[in-house]
NUKOL-729006 format. One record per residue: y, z, x of N, C-alpha, C in turn. Coordinates in pm, whole numbers, plus 50000, padded with zeros to 5 digits. Each point is the difference from the previous one (the first is absolute). Last residue first. Layout:
<recs>
<nnorth=Y&nup=Z&neast=X&canorth=Y&caup=Z&caeast=X&cnorth=Y&cup=Z&ceast=X> .
...
</recs>
This chain:
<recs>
<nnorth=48605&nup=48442&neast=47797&canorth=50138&caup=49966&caeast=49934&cnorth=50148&cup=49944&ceast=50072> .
<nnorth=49540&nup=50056&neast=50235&canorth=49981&caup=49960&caeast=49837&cnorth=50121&cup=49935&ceast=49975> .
<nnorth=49977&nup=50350&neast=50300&canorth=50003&caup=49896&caeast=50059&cnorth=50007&cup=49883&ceast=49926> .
<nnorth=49902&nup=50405&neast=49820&canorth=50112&caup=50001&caeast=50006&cnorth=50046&cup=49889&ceast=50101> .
<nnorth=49576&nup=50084&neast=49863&canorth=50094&caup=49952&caeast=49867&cnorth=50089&cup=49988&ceast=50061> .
<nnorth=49748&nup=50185&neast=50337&canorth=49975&caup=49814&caeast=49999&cnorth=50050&cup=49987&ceast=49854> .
<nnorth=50193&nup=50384&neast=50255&canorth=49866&caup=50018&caeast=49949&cnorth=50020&cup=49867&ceast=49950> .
<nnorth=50213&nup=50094&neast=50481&canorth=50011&caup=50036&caeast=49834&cnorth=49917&cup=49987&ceast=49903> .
<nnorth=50039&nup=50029&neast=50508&canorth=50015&caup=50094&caeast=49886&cnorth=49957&cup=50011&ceast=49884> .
<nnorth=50117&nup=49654&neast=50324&canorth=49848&caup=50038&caeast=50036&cnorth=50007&cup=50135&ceast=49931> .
<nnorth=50392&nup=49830&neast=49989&canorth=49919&caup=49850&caeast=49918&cnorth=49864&cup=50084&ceast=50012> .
<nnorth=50332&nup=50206&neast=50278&canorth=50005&caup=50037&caeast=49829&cnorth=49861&cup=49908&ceast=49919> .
<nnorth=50075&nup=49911&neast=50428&canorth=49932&caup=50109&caeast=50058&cnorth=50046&cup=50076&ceast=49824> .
<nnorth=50212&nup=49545&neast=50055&canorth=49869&caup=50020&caeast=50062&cnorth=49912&cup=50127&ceast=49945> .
<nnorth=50453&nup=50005&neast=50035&canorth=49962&caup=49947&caeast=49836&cnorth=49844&cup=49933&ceast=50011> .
<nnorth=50247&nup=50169&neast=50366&canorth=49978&caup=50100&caeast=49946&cnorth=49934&cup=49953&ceast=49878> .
<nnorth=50079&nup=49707&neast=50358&canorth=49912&caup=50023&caeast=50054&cnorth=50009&cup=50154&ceast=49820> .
<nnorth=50304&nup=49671&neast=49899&canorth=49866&caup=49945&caeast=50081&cnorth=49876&cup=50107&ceast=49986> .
<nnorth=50482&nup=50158&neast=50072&canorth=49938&caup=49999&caeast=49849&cnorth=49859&cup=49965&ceast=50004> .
<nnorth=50179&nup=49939&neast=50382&canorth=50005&caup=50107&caeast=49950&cnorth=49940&cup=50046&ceast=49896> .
<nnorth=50152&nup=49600&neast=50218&canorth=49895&caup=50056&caeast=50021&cnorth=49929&cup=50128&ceast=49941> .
<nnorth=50464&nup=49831&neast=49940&canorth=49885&caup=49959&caeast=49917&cnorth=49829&cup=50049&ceast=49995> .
<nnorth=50369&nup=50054&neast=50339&canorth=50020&caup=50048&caeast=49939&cnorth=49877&cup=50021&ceast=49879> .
<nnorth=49934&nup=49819&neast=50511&canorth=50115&caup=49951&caeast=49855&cnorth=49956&cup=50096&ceast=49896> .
<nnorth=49763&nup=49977&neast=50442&canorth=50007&caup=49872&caeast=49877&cnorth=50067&cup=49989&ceast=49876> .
<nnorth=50071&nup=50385&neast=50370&canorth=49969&caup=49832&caeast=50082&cnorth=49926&cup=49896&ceast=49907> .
<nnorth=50143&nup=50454&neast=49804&canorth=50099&caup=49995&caeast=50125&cnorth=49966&cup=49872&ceast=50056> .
<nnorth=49661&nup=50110&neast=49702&canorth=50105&caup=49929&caeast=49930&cnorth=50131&cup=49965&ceast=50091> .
<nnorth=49599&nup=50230&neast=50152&canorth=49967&caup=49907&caeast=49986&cnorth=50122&cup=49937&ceast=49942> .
<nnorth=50028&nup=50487&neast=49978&canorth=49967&caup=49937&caeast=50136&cnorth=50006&cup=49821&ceast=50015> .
<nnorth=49962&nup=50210&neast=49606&canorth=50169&caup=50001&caeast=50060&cnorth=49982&cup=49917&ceast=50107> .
<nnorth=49588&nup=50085&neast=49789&canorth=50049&caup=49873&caeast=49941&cnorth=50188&cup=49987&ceast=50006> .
<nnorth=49684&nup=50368&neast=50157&canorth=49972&caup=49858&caeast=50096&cnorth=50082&cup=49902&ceast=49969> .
<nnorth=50018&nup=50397&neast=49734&canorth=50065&caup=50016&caeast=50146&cnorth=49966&cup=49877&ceast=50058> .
<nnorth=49814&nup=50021&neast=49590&canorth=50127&caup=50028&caeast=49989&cnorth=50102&cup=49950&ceast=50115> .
<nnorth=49549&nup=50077&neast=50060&canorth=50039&caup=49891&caeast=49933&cnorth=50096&cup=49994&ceast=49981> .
<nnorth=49863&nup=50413&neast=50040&canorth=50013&caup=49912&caeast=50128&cnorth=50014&cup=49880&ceast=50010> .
<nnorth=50005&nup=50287&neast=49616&canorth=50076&caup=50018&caeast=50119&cnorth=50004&cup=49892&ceast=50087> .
<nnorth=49642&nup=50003&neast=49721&canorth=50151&caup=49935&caeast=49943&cnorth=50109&cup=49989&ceast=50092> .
<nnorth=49596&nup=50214&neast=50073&canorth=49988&caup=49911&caeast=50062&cnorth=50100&cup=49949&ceast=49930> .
<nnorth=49973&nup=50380&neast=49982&canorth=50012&caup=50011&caeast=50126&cnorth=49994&cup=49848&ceast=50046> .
<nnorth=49898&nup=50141&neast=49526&canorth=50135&caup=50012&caeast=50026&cnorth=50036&cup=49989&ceast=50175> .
<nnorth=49553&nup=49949&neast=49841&canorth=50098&caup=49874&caeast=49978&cnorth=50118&cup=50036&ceast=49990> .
<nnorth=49757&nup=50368&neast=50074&canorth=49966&caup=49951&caeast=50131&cnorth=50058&cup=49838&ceast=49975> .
<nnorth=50024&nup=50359&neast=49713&canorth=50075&caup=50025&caeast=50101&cnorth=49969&cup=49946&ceast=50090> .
<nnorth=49793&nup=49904&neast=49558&canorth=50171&caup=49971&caeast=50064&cnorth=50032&cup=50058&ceast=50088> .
<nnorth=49473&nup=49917&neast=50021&canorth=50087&caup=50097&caeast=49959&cnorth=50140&cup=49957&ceast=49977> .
<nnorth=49636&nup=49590&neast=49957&canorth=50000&caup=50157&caeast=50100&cnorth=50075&cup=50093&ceast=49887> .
<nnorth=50012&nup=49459&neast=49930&canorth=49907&caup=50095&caeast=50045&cnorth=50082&cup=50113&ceast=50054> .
<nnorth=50232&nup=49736&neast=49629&canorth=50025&caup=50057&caeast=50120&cnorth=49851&cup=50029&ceast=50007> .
<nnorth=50387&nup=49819&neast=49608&canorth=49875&caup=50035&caeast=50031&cnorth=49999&cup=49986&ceast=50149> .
<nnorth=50394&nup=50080&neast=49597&canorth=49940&caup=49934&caeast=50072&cnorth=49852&cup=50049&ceast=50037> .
<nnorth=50203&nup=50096&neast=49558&canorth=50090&caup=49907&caeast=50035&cnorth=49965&cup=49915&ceast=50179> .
<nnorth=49731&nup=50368&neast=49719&canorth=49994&caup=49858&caeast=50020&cnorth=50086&cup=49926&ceast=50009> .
<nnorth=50022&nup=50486&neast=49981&canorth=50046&caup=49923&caeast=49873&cnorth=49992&cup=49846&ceast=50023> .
<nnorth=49818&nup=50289&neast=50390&canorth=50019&caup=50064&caeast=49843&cnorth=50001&cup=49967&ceast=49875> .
<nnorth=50168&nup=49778&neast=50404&canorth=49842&caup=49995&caeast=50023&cnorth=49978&cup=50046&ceast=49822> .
<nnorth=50417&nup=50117&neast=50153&canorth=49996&caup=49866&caeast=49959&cnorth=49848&cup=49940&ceast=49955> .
<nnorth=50134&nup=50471&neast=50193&canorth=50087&caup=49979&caeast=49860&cnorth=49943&cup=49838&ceast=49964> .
<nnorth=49853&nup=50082&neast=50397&canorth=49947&caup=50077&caeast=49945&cnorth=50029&cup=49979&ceast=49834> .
<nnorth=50296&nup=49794&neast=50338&canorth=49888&caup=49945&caeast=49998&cnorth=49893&cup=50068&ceast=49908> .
<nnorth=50406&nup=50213&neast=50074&canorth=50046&caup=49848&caeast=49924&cnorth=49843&cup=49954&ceast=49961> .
<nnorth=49996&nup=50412&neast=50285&canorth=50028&caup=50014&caeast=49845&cnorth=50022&cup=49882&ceast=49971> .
<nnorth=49985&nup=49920&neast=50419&canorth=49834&caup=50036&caeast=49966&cnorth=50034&cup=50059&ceast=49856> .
<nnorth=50393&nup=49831&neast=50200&canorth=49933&caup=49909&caeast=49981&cnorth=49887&cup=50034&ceast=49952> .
<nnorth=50265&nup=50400&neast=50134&canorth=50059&caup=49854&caeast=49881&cnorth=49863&cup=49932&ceast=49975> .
<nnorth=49938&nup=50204&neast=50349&canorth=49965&caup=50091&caeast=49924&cnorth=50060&cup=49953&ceast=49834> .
<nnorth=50072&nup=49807&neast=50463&canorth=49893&caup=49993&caeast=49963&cnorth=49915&cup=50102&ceast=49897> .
<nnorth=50456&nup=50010&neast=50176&canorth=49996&caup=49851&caeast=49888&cnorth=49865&cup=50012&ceast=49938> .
<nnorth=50116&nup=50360&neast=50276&canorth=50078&caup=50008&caeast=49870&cnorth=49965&cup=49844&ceast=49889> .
<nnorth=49813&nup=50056&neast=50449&canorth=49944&caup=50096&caeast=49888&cnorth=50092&cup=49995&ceast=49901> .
<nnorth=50253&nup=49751&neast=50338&canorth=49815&caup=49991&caeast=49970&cnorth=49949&cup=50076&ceast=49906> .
<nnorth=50343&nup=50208&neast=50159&canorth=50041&caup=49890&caeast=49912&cnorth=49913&cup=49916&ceast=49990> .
<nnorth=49920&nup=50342&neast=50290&canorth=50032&caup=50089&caeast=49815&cnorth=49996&cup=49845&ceast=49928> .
<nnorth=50011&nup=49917&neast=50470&canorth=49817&caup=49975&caeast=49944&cnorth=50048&cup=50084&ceast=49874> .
<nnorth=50388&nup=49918&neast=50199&canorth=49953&caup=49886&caeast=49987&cnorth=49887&cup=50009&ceast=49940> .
<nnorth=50167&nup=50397&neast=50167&canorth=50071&caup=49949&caeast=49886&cnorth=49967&cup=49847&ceast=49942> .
<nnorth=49815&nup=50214&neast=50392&canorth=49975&caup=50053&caeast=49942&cnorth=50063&cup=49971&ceast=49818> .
<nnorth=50166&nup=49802&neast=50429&canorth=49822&caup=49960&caeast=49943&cnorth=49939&cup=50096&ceast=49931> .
<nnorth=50463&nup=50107&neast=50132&canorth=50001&caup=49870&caeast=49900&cnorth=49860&cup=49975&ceast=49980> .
<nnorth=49965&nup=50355&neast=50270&canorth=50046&caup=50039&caeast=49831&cnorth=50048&cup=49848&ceast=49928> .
<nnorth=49900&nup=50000&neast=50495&canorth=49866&caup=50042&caeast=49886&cnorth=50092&cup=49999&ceast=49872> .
<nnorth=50205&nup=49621&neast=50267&canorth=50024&caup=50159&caeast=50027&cnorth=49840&cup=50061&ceast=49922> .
<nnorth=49957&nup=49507&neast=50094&canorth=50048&caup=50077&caeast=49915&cnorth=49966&cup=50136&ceast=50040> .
<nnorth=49715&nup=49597&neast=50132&canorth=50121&caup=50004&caeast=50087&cnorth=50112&cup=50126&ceast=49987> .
<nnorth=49596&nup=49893&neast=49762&canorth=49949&caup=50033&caeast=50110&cnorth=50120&cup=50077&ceast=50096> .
<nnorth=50028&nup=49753&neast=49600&canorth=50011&caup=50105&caeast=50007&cnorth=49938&cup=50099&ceast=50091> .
<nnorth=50148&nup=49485&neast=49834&canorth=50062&caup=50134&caeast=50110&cnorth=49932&cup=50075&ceast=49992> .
<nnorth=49888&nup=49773&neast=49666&canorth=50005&caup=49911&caeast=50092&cnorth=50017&cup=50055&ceast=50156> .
<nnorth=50097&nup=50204&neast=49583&canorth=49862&caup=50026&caeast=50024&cnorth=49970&cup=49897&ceast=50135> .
<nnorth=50428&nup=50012&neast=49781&canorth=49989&caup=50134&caeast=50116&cnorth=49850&cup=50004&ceast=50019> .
<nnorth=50106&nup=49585&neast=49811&canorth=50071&caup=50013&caeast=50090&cnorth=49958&cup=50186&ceast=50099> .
<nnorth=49881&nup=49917&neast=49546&canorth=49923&caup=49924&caeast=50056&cnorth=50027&cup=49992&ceast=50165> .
<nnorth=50252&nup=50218&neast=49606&canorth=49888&caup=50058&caeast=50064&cnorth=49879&cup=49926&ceast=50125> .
<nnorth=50456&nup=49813&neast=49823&canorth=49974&caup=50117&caeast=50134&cnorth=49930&cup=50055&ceast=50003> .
<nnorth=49967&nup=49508&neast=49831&canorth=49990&caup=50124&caeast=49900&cnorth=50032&cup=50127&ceast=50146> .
<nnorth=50215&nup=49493&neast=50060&canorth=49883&caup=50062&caeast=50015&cnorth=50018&cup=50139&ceast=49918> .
<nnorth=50358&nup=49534&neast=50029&canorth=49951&caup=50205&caeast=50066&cnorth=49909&cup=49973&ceast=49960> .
<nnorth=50253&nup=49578&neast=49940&canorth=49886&caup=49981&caeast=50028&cnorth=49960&cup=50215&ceast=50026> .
<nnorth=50408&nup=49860&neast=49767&canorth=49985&caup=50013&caeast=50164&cnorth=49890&cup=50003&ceast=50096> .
<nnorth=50049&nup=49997&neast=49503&canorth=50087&caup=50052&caeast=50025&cnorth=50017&cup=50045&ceast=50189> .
<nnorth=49602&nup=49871&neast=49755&canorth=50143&caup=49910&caeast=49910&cnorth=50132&cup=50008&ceast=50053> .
<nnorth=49566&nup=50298&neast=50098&canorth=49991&caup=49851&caeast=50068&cnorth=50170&cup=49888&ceast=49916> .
<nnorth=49946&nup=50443&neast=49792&canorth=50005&caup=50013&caeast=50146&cnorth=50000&cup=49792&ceast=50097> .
<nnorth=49921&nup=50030&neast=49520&canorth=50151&caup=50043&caeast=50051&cnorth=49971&cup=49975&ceast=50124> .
<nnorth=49546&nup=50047&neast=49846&canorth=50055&caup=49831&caeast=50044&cnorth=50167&cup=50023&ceast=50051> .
<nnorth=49783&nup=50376&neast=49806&canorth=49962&caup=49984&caeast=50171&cnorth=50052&cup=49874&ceast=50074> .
<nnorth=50007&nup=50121&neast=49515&canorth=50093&caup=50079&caeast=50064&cnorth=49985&cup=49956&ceast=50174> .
<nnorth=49749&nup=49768&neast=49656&canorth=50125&caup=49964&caeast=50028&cnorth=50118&cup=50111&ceast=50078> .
<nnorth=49542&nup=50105&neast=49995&canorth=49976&caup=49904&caeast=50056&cnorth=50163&cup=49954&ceast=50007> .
<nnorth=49877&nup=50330&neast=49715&canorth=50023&caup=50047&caeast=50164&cnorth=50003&cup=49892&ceast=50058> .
<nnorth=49958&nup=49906&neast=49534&canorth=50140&caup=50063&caeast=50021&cnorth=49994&cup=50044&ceast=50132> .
<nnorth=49591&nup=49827&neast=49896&canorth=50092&caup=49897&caeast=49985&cnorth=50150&cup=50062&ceast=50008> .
<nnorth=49674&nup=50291&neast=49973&canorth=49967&caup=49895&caeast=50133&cnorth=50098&cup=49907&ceast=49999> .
<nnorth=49991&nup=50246&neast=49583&canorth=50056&caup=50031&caeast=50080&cnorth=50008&cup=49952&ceast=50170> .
<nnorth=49806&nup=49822&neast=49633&canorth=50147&caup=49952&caeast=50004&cnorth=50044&cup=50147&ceast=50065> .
<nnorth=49547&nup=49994&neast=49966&canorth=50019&caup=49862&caeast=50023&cnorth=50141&cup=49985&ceast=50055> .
<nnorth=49851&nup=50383&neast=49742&canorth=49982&caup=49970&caeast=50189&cnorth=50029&cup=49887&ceast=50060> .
<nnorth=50230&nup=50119&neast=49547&canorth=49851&caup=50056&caeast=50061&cnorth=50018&cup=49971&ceast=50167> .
<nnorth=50413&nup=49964&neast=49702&canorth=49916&caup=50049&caeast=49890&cnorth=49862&cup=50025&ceast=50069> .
<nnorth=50478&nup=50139&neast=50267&canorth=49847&caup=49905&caeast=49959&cnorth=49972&cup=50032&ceast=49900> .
<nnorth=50377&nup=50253&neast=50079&canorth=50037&caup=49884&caeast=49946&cnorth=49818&cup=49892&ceast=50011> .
<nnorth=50064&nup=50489&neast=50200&canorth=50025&caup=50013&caeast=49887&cnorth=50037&cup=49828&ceast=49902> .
<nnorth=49823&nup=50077&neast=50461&canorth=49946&caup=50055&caeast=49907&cnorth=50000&cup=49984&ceast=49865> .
<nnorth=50265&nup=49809&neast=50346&canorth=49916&caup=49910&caeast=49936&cnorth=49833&cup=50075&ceast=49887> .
<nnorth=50410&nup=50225&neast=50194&canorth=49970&caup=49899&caeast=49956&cnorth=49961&cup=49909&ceast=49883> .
<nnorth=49929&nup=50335&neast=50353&canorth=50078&caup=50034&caeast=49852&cnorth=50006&cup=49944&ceast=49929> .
<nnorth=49888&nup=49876&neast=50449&canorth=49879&caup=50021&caeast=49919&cnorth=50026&cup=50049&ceast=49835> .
<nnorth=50372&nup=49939&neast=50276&canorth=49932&caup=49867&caeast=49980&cnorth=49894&cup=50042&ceast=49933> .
<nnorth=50168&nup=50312&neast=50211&canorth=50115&caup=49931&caeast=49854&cnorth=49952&cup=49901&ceast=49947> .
<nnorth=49813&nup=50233&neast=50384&canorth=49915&caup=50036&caeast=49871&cnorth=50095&cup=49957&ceast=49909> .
<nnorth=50121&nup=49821&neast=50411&canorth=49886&caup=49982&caeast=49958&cnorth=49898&cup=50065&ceast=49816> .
<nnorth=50501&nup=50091&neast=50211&canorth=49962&caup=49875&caeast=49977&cnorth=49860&cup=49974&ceast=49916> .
<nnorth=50057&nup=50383&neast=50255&canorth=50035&caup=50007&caeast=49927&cnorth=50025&cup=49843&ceast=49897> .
<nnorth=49849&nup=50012&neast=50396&canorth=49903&caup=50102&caeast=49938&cnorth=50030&cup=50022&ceast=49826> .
<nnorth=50259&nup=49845&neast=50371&canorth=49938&caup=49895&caeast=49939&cnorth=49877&cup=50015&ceast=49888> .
<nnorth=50376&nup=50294&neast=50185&canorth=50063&caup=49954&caeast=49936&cnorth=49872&cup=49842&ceast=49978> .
<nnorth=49893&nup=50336&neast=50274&canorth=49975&caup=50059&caeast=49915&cnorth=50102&cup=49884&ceast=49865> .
<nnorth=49924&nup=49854&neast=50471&canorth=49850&caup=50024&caeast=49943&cnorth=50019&cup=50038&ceast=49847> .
<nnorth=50362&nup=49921&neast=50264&canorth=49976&caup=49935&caeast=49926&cnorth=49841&cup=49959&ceast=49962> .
<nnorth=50152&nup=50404&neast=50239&canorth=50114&caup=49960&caeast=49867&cnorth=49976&cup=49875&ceast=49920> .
<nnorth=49769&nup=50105&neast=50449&canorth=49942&caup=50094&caeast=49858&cnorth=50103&cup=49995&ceast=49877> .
<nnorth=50097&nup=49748&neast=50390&canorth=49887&caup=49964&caeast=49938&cnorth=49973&cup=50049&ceast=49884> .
<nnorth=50363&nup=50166&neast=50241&canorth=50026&caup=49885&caeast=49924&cnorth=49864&cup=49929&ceast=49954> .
<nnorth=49966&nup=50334&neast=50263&canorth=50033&caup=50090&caeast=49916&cnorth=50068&cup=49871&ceast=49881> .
<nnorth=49802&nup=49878&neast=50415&canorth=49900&caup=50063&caeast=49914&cnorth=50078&cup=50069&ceast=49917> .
<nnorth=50260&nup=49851&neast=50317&canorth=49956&caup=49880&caeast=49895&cnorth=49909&cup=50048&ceast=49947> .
<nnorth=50374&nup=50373&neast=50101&canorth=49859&caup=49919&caeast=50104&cnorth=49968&cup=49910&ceast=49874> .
<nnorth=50367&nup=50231&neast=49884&canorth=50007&caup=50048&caeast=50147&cnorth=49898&cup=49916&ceast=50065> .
<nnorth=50268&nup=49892&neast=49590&canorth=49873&caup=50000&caeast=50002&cnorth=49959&cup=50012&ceast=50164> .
<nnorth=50479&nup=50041&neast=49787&canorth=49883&caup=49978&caeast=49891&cnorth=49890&cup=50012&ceast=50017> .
<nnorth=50256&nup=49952&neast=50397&canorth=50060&caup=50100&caeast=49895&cnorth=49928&cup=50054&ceast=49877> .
<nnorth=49901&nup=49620&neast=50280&canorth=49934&caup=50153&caeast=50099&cnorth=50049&cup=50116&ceast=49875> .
<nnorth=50169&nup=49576&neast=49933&canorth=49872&caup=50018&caeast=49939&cnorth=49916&cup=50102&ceast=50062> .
<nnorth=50444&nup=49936&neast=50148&canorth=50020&caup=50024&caeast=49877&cnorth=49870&cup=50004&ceast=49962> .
<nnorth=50017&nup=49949&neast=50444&canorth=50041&caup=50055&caeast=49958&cnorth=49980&cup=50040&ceast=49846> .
<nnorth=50022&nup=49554&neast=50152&canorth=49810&caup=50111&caeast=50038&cnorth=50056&cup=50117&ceast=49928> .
<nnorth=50393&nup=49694&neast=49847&canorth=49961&caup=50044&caeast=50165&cnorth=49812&cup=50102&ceast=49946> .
<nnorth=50210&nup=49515&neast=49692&canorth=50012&caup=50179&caeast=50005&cnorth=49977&cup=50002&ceast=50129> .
<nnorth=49948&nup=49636&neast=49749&canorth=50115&caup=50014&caeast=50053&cnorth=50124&cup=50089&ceast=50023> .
<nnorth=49533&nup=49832&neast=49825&canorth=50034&caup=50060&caeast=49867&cnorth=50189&cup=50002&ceast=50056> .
<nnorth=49648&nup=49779&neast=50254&canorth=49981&caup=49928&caeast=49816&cnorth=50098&cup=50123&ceast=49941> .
<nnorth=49968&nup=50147&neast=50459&canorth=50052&caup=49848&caeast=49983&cnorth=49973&cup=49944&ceast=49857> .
<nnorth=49775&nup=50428&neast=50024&canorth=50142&caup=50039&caeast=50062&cnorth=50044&cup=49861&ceast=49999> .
<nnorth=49559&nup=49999&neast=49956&canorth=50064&caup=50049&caeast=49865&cnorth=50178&cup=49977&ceast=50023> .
<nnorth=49720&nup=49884&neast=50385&canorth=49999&caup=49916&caeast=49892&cnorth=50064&cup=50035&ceast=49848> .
<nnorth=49924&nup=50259&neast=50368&canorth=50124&caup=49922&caeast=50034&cnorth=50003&cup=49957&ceast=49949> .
<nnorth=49704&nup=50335&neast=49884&canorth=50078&caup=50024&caeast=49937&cnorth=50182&cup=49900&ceast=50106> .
<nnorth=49475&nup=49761&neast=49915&canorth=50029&caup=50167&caeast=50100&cnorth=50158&cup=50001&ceast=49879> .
<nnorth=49531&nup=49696&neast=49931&canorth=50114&caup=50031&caeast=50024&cnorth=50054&cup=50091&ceast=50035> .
<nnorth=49506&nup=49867&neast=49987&canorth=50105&caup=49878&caeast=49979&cnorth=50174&cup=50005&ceast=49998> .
<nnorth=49588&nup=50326&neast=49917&canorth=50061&caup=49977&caeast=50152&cnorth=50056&cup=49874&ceast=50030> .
<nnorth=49911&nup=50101&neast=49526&canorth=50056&caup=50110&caeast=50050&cnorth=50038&cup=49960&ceast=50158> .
<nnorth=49978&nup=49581&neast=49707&canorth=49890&caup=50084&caeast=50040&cnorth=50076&cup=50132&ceast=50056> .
<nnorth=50153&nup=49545&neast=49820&canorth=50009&caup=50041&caeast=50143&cnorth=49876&cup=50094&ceast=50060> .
<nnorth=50200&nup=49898&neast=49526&canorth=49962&caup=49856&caeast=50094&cnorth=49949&cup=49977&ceast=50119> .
<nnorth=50063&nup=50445&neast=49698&canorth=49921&caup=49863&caeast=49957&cnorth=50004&cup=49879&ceast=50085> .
<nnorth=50230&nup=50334&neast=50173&canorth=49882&caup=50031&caeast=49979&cnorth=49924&cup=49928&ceast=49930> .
<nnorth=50421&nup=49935&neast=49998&canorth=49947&caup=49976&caeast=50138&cnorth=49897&cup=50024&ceast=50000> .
<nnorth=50225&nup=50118&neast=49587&canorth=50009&caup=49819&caeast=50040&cnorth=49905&cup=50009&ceast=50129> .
<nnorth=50066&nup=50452&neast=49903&canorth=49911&caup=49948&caeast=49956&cnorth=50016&cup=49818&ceast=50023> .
<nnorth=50353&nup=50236&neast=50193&canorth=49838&caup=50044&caeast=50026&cnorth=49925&cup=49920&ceast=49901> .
<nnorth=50398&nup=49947&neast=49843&canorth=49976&caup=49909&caeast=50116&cnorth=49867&cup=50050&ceast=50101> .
<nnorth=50110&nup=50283&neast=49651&canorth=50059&caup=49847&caeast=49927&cnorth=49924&cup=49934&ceast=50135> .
<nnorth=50111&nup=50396&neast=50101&canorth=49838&caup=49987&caeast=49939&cnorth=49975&cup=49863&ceast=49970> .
<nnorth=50452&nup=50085&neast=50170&canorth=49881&caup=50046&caeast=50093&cnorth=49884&cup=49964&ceast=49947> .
<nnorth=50316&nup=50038&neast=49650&canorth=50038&caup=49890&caeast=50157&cnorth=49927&cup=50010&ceast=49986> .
<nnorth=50024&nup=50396&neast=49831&canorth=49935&caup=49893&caeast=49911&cnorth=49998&cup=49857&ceast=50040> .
<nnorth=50213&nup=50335&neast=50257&canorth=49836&caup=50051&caeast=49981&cnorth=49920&cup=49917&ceast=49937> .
<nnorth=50470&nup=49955&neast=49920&canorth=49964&caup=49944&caeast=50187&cnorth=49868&cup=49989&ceast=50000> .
<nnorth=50255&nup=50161&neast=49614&canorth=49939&caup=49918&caeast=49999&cnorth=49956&cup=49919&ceast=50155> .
<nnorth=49903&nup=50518&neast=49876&canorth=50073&caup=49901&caeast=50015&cnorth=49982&cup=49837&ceast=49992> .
<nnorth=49730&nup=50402&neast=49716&canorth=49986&caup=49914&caeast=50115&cnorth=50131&cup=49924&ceast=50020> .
</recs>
């Protein structure tokens, strides 16, 4: 990847977290970066083709993270607690938003194949979280009515509300609203301690 290409994304994604996919065009890339349209036509003939780049470079991200915190949690507990501080960065670092949240937000609006790449990345998390949750239930580290695939849909979304919500009460909020929706998890020793 040139480093222009690596520009471009650089600053795609910034916008996209703050902005939202239809929140910016390629005048906005072109003036922050102090380039001609042109040049990002070069790299990326249509903004759906710059979407899907930083679909796959978040994708990628994403299961790094789950890597993670796979391999370094000792249980469930402290892994929630390792996604939670990963999610807080984002808000740390320019108030952004999770882009899965953002392209789901859109996605009515979205070329098909970015909304097609948005709902993989959905399933990709929501398939994390229902092994975390399962794996965790298991070895009583947390607790849950139902199926995990249906409190993994609701983590998610919690998750997602608690960006949403943090963009207009502050950062903090954040945590708040996640260390909440953990608290209602955990098995009452571990609240205990």
């Amino acid at each position: 990847m040139t480093d222009r290409k690596t520009e471009l994304l650089t600053v795609a994604e910034e916008l996209l977290q703050t902005r939202g996919y239809s929140g910016f065009s390629y005048a906005d890339l072109a003036s922050a970066l102090g380039i001609s349209k042109a040049a990002i036509h070069h790299h990326f003939p249509k903004k759906e083709d710059l979407g899907l780049a930083l679909y796959e470079g978040y994708l990628a991200q994403v299961k790094e993270v789950h890597c993670t915190i796979d391999e370094q949690a000792g249980d469930a507990l402290e892994a929630f607690a390792m996604l939670v501080e990963a999610g807080r960065q984002l808000l740390v670092d320019g108030c952004k938003t999770c882009p899965s949240g953002i392209l789901e937000a859109e996605l009515a609006a979205l070329p098909p194949s970015l909304a097609d790449s948005a709902r993989r990345l959905d399933e990709t998390m929501h398939e994390w979280m229902s092994g975390l949750l399962t794996r965790g239930r298991a070895r009583g580290e947390v607790r849950f009515e139902g199926a995990a695939e249906d409190q993994a849909w609701l983590v998610l979304a919690t998750f997602q509300g608690a960006f949403q919500k943090a963009r207009s009460a502050g950062p903090e909020t954040y945590r708040v609203i996640c260390r909440q929706l953990i608290r209602s998890m955990a098995p009452s020793d571990a609240l205990a301690g």
